[in-house]
DSSP file (Angstrom, degrees, kcal/mol; ACC not computed):
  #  RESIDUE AA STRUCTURE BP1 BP2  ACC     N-H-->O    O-->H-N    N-H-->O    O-->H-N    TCO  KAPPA ALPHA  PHI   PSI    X-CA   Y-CA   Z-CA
    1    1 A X              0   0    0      0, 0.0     2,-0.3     0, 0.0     5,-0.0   0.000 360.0 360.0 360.0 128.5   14.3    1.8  -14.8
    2    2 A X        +     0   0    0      2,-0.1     2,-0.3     6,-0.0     5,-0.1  -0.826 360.0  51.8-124.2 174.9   18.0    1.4  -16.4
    3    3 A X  S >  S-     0   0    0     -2,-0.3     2,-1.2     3,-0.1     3,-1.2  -0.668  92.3 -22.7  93.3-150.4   20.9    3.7  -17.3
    4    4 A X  T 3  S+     0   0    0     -2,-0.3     3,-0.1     1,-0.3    -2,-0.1  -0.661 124.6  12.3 -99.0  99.2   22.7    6.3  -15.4
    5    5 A X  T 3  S+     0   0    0     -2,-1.2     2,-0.4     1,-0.4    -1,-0.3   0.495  91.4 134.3 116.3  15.6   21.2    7.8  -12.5
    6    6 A X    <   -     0   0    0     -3,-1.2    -1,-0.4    -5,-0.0     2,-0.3  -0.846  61.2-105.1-100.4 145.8   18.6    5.5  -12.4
    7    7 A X        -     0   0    0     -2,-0.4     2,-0.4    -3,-0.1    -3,-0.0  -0.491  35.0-166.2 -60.3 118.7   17.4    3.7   -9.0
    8    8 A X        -     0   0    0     -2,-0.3     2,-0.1    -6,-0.0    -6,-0.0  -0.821  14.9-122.8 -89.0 111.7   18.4    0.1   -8.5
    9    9 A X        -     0   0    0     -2,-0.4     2,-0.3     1,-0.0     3,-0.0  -0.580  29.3-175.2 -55.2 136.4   17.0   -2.8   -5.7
   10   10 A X        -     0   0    0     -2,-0.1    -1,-0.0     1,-0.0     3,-0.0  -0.983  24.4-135.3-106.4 146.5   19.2   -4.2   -3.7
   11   11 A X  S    S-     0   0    0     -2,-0.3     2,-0.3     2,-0.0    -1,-0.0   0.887  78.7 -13.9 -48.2 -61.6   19.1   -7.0   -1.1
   12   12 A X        -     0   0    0     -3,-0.0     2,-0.6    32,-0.0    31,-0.0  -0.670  69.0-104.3-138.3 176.3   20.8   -6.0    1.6
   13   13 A X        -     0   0    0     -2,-0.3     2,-0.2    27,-0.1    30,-0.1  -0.989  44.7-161.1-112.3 113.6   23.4   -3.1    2.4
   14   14 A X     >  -     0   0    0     -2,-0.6     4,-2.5     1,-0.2     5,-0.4  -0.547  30.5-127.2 -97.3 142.6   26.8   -5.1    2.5
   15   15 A X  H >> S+     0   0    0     -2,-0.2     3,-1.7     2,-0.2     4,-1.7   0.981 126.1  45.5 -50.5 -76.3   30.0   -3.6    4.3
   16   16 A X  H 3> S+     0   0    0      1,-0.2     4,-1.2     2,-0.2    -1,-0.2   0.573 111.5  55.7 -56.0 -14.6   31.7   -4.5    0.6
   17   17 A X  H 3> S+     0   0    0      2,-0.2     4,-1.3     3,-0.1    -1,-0.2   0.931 115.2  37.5 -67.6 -52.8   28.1   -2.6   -1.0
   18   18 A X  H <X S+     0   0    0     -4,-2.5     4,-1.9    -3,-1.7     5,-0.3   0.635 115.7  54.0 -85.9 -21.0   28.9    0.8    1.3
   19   19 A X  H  X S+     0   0    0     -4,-1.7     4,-2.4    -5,-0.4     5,-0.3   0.984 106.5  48.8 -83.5 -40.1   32.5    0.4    0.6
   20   20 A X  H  X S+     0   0    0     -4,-1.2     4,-3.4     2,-0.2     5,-0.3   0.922 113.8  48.9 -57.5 -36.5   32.0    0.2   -3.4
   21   21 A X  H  X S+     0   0    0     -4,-1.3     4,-3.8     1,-0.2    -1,-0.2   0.979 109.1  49.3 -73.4 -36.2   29.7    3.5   -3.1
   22   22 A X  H  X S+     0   0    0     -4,-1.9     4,-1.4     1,-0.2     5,-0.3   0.980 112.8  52.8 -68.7 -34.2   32.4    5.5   -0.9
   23   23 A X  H  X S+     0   0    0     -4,-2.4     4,-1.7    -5,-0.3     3,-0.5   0.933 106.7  52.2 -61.6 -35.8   35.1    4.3   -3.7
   24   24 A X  H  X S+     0   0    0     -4,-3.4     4,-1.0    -5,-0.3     5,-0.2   0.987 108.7  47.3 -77.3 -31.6   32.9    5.7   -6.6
   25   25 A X  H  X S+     0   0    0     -4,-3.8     4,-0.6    -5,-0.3     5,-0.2   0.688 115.0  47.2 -60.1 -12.6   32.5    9.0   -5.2
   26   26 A X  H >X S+     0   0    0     -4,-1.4     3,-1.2    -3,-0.5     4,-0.5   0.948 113.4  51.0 -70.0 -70.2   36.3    9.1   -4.5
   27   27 A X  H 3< S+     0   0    0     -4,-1.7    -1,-0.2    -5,-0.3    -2,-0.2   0.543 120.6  27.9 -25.9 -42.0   36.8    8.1   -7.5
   28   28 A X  H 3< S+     0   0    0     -4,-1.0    -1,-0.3    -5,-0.1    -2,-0.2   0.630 140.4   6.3 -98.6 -45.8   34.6   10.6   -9.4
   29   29 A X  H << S-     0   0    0     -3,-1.2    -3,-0.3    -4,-0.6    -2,-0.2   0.856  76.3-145.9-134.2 -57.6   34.7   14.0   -6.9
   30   30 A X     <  -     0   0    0     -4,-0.5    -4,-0.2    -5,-0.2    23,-0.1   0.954  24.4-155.0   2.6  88.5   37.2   13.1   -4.2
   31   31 A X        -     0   0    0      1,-0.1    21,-0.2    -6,-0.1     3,-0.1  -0.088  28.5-128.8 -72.4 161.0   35.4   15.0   -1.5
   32   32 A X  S    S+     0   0    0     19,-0.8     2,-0.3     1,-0.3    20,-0.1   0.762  96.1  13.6 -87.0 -28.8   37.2   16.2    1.3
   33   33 A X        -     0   0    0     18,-0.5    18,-2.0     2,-0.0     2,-0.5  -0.993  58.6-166.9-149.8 143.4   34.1   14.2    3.6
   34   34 A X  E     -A   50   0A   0     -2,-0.3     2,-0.5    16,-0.2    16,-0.2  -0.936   9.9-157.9-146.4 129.3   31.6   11.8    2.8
   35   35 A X  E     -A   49   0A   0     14,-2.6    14,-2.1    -2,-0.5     2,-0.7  -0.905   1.8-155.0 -97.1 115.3   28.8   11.1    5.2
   36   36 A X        +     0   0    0     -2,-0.5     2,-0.3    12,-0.2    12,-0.2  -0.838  30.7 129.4 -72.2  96.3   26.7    7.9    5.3
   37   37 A X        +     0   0    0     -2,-0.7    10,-3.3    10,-0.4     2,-0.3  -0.838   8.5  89.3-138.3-174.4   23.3    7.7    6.8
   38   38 A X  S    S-     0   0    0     -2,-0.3     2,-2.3     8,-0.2     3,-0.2  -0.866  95.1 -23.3 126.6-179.8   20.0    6.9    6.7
   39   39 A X  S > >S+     0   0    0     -2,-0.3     5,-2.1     1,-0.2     3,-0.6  -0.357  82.5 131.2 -87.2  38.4   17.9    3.6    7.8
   40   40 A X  T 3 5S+     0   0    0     -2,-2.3    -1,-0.2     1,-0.3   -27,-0.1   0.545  71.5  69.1 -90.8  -3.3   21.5    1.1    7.3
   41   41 A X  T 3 5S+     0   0    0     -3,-0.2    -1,-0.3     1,-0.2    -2,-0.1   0.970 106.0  26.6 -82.5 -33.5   20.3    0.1   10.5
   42   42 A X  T < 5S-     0   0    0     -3,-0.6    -2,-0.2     3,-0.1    -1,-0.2   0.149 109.7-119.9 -85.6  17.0   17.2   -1.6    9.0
   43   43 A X  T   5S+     0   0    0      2,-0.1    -3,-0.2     1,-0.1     3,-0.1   0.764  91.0 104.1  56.8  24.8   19.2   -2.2    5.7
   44   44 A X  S   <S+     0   0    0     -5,-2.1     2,-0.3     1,-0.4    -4,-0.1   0.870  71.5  26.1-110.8 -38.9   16.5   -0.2    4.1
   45   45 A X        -     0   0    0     -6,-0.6    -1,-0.4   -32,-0.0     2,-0.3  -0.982  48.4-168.0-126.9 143.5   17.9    3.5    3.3
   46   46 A X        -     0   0    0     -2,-0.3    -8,-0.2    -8,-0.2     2,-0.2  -0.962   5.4-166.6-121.6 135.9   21.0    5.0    2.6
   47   47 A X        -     0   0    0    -10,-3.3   -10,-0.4    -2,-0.3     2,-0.4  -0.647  10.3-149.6 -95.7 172.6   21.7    8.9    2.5
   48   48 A X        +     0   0    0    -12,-0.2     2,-0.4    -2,-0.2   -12,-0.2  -1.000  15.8 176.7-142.1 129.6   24.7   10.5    1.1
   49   49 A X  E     -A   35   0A   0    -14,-2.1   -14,-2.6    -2,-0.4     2,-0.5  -0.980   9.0-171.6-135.0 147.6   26.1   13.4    2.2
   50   50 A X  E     -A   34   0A   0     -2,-0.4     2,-0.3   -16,-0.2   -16,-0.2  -0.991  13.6-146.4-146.5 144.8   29.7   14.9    0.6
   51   51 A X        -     0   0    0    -18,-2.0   -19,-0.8    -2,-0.5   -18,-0.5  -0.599  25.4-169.8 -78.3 137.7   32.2   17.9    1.4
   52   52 A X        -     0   0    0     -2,-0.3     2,-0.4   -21,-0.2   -21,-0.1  -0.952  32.4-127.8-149.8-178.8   33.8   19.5   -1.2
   53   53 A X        +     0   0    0     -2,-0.3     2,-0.3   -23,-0.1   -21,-0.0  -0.859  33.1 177.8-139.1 128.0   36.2   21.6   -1.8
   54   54 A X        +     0   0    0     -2,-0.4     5,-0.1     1,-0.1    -2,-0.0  -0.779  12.7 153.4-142.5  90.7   34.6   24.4   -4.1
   55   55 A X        +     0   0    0     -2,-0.3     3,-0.1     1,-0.1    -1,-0.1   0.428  57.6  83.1-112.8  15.9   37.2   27.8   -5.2
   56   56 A X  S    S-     0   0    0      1,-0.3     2,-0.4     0, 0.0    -1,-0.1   0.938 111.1 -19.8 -77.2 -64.0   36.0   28.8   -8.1
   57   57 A X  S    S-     0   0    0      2,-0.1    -1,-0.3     1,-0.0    -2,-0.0  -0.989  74.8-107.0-142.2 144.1   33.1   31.0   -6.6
   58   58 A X        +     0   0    0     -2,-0.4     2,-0.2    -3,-0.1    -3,-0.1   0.002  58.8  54.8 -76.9-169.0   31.6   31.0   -3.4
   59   59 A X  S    S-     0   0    0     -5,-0.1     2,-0.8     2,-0.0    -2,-0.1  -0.479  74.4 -19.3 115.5 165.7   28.4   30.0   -2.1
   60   60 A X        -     0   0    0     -2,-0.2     2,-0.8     1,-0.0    -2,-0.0  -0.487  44.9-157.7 -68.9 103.9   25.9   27.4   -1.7
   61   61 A X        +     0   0    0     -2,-0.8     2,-0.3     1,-0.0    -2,-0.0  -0.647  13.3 172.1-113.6 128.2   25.5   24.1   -3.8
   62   62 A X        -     0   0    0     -2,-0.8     3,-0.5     2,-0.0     2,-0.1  -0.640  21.0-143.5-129.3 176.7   22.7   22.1   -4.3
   63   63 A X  S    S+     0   0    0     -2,-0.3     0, 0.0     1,-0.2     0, 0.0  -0.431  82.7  29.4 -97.6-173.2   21.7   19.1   -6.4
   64   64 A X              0   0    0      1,-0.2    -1,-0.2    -2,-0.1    -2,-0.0   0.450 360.0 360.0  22.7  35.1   18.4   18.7   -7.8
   65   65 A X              0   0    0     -3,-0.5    -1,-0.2     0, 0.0    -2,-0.1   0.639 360.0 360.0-131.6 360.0   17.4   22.3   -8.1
């Protein structure tokens, strides 16, 4: 798969890998928190999890529904 939002392989999960990802989300949303987790111990999954700061209307937001 290519383009934007498509899933890529990668080798390994690099300190300088997890540090580019927290910079593009700053970059893009600056969350108030971003959480890493997921299988980084076996270099196999990463989750993402982000705070944000929301004042237009309250409530719950979620992605992919």
């Amino acid at each position: 798969m290519t383009g934007s939002g498509s899933l890529v392989s990668i080798p390994a999960f690099t300190t300088l890998f997890l540090q580019e990802i927290v910079r593009r989300i700053v970059d893009a949303d600056d969350p108030e928190r971003i959480i890493l987790f997921g299988s980084y111990a076996y270099g196999t999954t990463i989750r993402i999890a982000m705070e944000i700061s929301c004042t237009s209307s309250p409530g719950l937001i979620r992605s992919g529904e």
